[in-house]
matplotlib code that plots the C-alpha trace (Angstrom):
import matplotlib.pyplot as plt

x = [4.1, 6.6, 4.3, 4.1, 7.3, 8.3, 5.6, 7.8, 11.2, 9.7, 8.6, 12.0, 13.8, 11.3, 11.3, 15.2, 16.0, 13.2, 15.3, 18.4, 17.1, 15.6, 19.0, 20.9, 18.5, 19.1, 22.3, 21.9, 20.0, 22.7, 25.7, 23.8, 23.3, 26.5, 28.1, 25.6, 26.9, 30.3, 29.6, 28.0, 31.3, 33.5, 31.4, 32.0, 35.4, 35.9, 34.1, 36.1, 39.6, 38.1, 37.4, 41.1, 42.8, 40.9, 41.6, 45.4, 45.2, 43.8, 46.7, 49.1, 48.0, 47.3, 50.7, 52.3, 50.4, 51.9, 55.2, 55.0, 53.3, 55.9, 58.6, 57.4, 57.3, 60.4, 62.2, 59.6, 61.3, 65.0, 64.3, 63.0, 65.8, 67.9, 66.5, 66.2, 70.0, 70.6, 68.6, 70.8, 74.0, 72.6, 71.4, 74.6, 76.5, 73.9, 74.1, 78.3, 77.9, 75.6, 78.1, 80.7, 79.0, 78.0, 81.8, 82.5, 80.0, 81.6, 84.6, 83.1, 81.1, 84.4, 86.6, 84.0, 83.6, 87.5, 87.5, 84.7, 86.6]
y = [-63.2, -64.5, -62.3, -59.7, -59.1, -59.9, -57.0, -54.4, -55.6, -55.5, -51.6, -51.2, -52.7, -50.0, -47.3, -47.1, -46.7, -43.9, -42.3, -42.8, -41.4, -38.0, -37.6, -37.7, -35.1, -33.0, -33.4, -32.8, -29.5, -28.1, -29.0, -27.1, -24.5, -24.2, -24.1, -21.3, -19.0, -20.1, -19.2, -16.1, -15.3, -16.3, -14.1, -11.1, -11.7, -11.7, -8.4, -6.8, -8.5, -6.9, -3.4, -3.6, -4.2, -1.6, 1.3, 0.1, 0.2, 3.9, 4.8, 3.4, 5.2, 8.4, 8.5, 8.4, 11.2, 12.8, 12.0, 13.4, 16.5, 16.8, 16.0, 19.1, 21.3, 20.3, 20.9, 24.5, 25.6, 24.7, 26.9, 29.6, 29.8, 29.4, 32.6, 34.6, 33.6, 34.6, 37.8, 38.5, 38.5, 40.7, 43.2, 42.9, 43.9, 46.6, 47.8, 48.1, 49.3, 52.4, 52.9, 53.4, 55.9, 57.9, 58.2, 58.8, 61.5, 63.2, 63.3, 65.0, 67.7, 68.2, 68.6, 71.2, 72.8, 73.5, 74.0, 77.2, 79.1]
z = [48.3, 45.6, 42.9, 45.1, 45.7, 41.7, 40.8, 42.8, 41.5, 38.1, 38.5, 40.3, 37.2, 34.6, 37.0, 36.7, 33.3, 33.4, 36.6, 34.4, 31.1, 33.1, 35.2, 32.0, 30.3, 33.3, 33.4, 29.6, 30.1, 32.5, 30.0, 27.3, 29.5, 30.4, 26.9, 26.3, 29.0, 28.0, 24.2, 25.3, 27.8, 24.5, 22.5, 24.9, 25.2, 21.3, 21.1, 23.7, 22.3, 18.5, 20.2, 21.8, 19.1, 16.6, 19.7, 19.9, 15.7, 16.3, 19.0, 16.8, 13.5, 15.9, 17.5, 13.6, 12.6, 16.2, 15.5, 11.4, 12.8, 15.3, 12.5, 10.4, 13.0, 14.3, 10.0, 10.3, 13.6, 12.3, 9.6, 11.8, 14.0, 11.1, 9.2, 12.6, 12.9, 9.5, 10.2, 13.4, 11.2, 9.0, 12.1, 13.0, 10.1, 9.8, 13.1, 12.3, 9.0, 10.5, 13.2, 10.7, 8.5, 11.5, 12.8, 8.4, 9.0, 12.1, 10.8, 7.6, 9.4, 11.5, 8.7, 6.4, 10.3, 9.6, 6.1, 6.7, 9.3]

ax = plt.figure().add_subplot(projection="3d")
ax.plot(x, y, z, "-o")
ax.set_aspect("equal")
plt.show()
């Protein structure tokens, strides 16, 4: 019985370091596995964190040109309103010139309308 029972604790004893060597490859295979999916999420996340970065660059560079574009239209509306204010001055002092040669003239054709009877 003695060899008997050595035979099984001698497999026992070579059957475990195989049970230990194919639990740590499994445990192997799952840690690689892992680190894939987390290289792959890490990946991803770069990509995304690339893509935000260039849109916010394009935002940024967008809302510059915005703001000159607004800027010269802003300088080409001052000088509008400025001219049409300009312009409205002269109206004016048109408008009061003509006024004043037509009373000139009124006077005139009443005076010759005296000077003829």
């Amino acid at each position: 019985m003695a060899a008997g029972s050595g035979a099984a604790r001698l497999t026992r004893t070579l059957c475990f370091p195989s049970q230990l060597y194919e639990g740590a490859m499994a445990e192997n295979q799952k840690l690689k596995t892992k680190l894939q999916e987390a290289q792959l999420e890490l990946a991803d996340i770069k990509s995304k964190l690339e893509k935000a970065a260039q849109q916010k660059q394009e935002k940024t560079s967008d809302r510059s040109s915005m703001l000159e574009m607004e800027k010269r239209e802003k300088r080409a509306l001052e000088r509008k309103l400025s001219e049409m204010e300009e312009e409205m001055k002269i109206l004016t002092e048109l408008k009061s010139d003509n006024q004043r040669l037509k009373d000139e003239n009124g006077a005139l054709i009443r005076v010759i309308s005296k000077l003829s009877k």
